[in-house]
C-alpha positions as CSV (number, residue, x, y, z in Angstrom):
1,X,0.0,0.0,0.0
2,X,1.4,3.7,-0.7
3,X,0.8,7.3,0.8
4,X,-1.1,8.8,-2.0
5,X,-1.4,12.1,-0.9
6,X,-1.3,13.9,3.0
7,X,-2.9,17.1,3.5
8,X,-3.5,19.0,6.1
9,X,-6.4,20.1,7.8
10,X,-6.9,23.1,10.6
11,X,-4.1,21.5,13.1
12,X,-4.5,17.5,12.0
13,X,-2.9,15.6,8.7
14,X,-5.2,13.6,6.7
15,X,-3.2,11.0,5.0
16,X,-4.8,9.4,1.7
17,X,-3.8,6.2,0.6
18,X,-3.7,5.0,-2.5
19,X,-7.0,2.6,-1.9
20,X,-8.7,6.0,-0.9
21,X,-8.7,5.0,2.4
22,X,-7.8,8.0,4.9
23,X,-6.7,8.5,8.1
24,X,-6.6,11.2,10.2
25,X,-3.5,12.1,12.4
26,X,-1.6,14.6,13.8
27,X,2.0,16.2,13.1
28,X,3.7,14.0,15.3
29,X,2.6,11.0,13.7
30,X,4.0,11.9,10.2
31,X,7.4,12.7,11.7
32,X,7.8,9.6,13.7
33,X,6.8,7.5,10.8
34,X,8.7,9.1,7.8
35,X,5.6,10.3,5.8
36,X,6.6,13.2,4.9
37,X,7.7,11.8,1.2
38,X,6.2,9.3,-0.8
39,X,6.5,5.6,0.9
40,X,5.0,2.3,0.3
41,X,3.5,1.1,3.4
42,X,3.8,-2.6,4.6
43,X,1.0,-4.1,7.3
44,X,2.7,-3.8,9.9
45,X,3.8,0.1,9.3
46,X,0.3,1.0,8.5
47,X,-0.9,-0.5,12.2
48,X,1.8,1.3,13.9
49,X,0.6,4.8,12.1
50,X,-2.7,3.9,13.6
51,X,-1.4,2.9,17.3
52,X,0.6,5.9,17.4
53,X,-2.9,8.3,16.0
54,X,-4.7,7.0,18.8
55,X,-1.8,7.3,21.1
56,X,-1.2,11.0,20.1
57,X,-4.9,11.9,20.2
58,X,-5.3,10.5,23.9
59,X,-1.8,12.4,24.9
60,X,-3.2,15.5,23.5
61,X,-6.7,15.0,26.0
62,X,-4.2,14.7,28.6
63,X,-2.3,17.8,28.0
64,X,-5.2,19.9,27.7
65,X,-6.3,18.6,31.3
66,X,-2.6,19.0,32.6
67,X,-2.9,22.6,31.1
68,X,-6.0,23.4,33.5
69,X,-4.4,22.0,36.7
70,X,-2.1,20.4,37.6
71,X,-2.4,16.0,38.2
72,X,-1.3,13.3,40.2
73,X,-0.3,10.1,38.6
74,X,-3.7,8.8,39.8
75,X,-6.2,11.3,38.1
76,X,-3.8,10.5,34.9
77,X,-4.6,7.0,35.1
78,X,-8.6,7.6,35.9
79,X,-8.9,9.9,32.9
80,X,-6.9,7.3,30.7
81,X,-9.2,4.6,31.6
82,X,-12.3,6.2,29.4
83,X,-10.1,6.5,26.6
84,X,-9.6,4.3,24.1
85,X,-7.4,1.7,24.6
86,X,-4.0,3.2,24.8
87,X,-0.3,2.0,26.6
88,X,-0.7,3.7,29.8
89,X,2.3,2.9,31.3
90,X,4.4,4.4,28.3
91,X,2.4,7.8,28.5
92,X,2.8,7.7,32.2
93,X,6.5,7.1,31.9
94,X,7.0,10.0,29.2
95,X,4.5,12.6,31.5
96,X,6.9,12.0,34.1
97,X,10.3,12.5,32.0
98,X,9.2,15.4,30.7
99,X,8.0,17.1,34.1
100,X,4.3,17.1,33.5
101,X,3.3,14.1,36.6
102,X,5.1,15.1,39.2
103,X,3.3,13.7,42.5
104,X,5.3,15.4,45.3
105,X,4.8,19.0,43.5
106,X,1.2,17.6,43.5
107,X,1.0,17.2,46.8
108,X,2.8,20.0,47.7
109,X,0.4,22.5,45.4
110,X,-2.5,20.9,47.2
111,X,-1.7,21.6,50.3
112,X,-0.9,25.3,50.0
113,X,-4.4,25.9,48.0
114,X,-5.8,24.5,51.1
115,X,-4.1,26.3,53.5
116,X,-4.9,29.4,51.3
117,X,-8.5,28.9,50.0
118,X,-10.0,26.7,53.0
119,X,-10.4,26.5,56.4
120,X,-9.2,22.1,56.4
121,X,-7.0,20.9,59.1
122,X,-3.8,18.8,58.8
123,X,-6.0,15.6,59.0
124,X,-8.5,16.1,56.0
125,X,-6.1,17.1,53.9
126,X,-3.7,14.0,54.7
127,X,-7.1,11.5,54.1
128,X,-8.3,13.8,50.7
129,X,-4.2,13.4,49.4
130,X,-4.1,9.5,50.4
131,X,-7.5,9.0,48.4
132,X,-4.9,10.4,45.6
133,X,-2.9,7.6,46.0
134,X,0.2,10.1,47.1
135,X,2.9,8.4,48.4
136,X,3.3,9.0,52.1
137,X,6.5,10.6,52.0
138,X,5.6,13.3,49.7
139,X,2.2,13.8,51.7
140,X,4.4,14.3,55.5
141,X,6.9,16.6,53.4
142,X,4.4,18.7,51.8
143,X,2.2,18.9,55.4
144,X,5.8,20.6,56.9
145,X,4.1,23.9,55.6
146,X,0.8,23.6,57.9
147,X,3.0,24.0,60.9
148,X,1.4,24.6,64.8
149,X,1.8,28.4,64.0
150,X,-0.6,27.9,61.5
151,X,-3.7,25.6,63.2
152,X,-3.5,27.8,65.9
153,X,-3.9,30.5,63.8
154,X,-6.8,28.9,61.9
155,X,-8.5,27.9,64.8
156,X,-8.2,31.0,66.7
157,X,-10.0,32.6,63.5
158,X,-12.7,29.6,63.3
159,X,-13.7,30.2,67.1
160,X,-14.0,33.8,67.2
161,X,-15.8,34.1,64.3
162,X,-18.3,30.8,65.3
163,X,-18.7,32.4,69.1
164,X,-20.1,36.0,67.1
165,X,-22.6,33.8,65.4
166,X,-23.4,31.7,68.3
167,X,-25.8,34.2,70.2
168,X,-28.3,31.4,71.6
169,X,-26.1,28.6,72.7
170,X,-24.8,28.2,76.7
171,X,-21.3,27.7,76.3
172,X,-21.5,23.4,77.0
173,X,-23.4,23.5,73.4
174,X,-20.8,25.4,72.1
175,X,-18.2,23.7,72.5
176,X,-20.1,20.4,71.5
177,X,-20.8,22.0,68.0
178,X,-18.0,23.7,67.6
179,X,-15.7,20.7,68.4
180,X,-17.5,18.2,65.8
181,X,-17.4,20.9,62.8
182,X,-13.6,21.6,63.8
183,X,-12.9,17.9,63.9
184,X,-15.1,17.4,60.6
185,X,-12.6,19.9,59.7
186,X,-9.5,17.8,60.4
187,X,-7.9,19.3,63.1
188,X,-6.9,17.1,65.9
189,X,-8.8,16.4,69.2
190,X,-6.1,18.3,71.1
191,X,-5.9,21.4,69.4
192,X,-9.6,21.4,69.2
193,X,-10.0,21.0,73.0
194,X,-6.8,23.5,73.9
195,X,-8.1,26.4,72.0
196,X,-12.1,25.3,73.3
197,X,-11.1,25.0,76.8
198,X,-11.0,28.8,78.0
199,X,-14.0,29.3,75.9
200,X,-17.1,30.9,77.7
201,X,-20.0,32.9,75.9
202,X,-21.6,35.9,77.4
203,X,-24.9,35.4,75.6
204,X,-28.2,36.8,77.5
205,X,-28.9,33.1,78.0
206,X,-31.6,34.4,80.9
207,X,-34.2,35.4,78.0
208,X,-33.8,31.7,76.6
209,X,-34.3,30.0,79.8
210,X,-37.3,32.5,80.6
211,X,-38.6,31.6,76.9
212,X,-38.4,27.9,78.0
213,X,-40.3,28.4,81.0
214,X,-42.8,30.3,79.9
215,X,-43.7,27.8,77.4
216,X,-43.4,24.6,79.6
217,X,-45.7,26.2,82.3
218,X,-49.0,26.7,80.4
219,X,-49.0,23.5,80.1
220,X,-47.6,21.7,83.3
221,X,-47.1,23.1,87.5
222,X,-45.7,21.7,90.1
223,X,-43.1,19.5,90.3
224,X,-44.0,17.9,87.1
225,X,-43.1,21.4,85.9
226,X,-39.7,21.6,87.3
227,X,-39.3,18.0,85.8
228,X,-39.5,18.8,82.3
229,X,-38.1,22.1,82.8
230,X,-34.6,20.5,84.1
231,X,-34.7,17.9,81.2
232,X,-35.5,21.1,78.7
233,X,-32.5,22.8,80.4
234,X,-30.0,20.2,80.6
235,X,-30.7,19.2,76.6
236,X,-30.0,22.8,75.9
237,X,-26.4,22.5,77.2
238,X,-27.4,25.2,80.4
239,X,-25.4,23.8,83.3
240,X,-27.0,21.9,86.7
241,X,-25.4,25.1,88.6
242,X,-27.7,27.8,86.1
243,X,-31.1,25.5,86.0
244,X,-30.8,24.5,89.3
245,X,-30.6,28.9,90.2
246,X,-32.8,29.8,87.8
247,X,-35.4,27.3,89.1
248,X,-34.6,28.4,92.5
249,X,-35.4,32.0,91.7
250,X,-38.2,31.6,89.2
251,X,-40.6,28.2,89.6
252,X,-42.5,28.8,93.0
C-alpha cells in the first residue's frame, strides 16, 4: 500500500492512501513514521501509524487537562481509563520524563491551596491526598508547611468568628458544635479542646431560659413542671449550677 497524498487540515494531517482510504493524524505522527515523502507502506507500518494516532490523540486530551491544573499520577490513570485503549504505562513514563506528573509537586500545590483557599485541618487534607494515591513521603513533606503556628492561627479565627454567630447557645453546646465541625474539619482532638477549653460565651442566656419556662408552664405546675423544665434545660447544654438557680429563683 502507498501514501497517495497527506494534507492537512486546521491543526490535523489527513493522509490518503492509495485505496482511498484516509486517516486522520496529527504532526507528530508523520514525523515519527517518515511520511513526509512518498513511501510504500507494509501491514505492519500501517498499524503502527494507527497505534501511534490513537496514542497521540489521547496524549493530546491529557495535556489539555494537565494545562487546566495540575495532576497526580492517579487522576492520569482515571482519565486514561475512558479513553480508548492506549499503553498507559508508556504515556505515564514520558508525563513523568518530561516534568508534566510530578506527585510530590502535586502534593505539595494541594496543600498550599488548602491552606490558602479553605479552612481544612492537617488531618483532612492527609485523608483527601491519600485518596490520591500520594505516596506518604511526599504527603508528610508537603504537610511541613501547615505548621502549629498555622492551626493555631486557623483555629483561633474559626472560634472567634463561630462564638459572634453563636448568640443562643450556653457555652456546654458550644463547644459540643464547635468541636465536631472543627474535627469534621480535620484538626486534631487536642488542638480542638486547647483552643475550646477557655471558651465561655456571654450570651443573655436568661431570656432563653425565661422563653423555655414560659412555654413549659401553660401547660404543666408543680413539680412535674420543674421535671420537664430541668430535662428542657440540661438538653439545651445550660449547666445543673444555672437550672438549678434559675429554678430556685423563678418556679415557685
Amino acid at each position: 500500500m502507498k501514501v497517495k497524498s497527506i494534507k492537512k487540515v486546521g491543526n490535523k494531517y489527513k493522509i490518503i492512501l492509495d485505496n482511498e482510504e484516509v486517516i486522520t493524524t496529527n504532526d507528530q505522527v508523520i514525523i515519527n513514521n517518515n511520511l513526509l515523502y512518498d513511501k510504500k507502506l507494509s501491514k505492519k507500518e500501517l498499524e503502527k501509524i494507527k497505534e501511534d494516532t490513537n496514542y497521540y490523540e489521547n496524549y493530546n486530551k491529557i495535556l489539555k487537562m494537565i494545562n487546566r491544573k495540575i495532576r497526580c499520577e492517579f487522576e492520569i490513570r482515571k482519565k486514561l481509563n475512558k479513553l480508548s485503549k492506549v499503553d498507559q504505562d508508556k504515556m505515564i513514563d514520558h508525563l513523568k520524563e518530561v516534568g508534566l506528573i510530578d506527585d510530590s509537586l502535586f502534593a505539595e500545590s494541594y496543600v498550599n491551596d488548602k491552606i490558602n483557599l479553605t479552612l481544612e485541618g492537617p488531618y483532612k487534607i492527609r485523608k483527601e491526598l491519600e485518596a490520591y494515591n500520594i505516596d506518604n513521603d511526599y504527603i508528610e513533606r508537603s504537610l511541613e508547611s501547615f505548621s502549629q503556628d498555622l492551626i493555631d492561627s486557623k483555629l483561633e479565627k474559626i472560634i472567634n468568628k463561630k462564638i459572634k454567630s453563636s448568640t443562643k447557645d450556653t457555652t456546654y453546646i458550644f463547644k459540643q458544635k464547635t468541636s465536631l465541625y472543627l474535627l469534621n474539619l480535620g484538626y486534631s482532638r487536642e488542638d480542638v479542646i486547647n483552643h475550646l477549653e477557655g471558651v465561655k460565651l456571654n450570651n443573655d442566656l436568661g431570656k432563653e431560659m425565661f422563653k423555655i419556662y414560659n412555654k413549659l408552664k401553660a401547660k404543666y405546675e408543680g413539680y412535674t413542671l420543674r421535671v420537664k423544665l430541668k430535662q428542657k434545660l440540661y438538653s439545651k447544654g445550660f449547666t445543673s449550677d444555672e437550672i438549678n438557680d434559675f429554678i430556685e429563683k423563678t418556679v415557685h
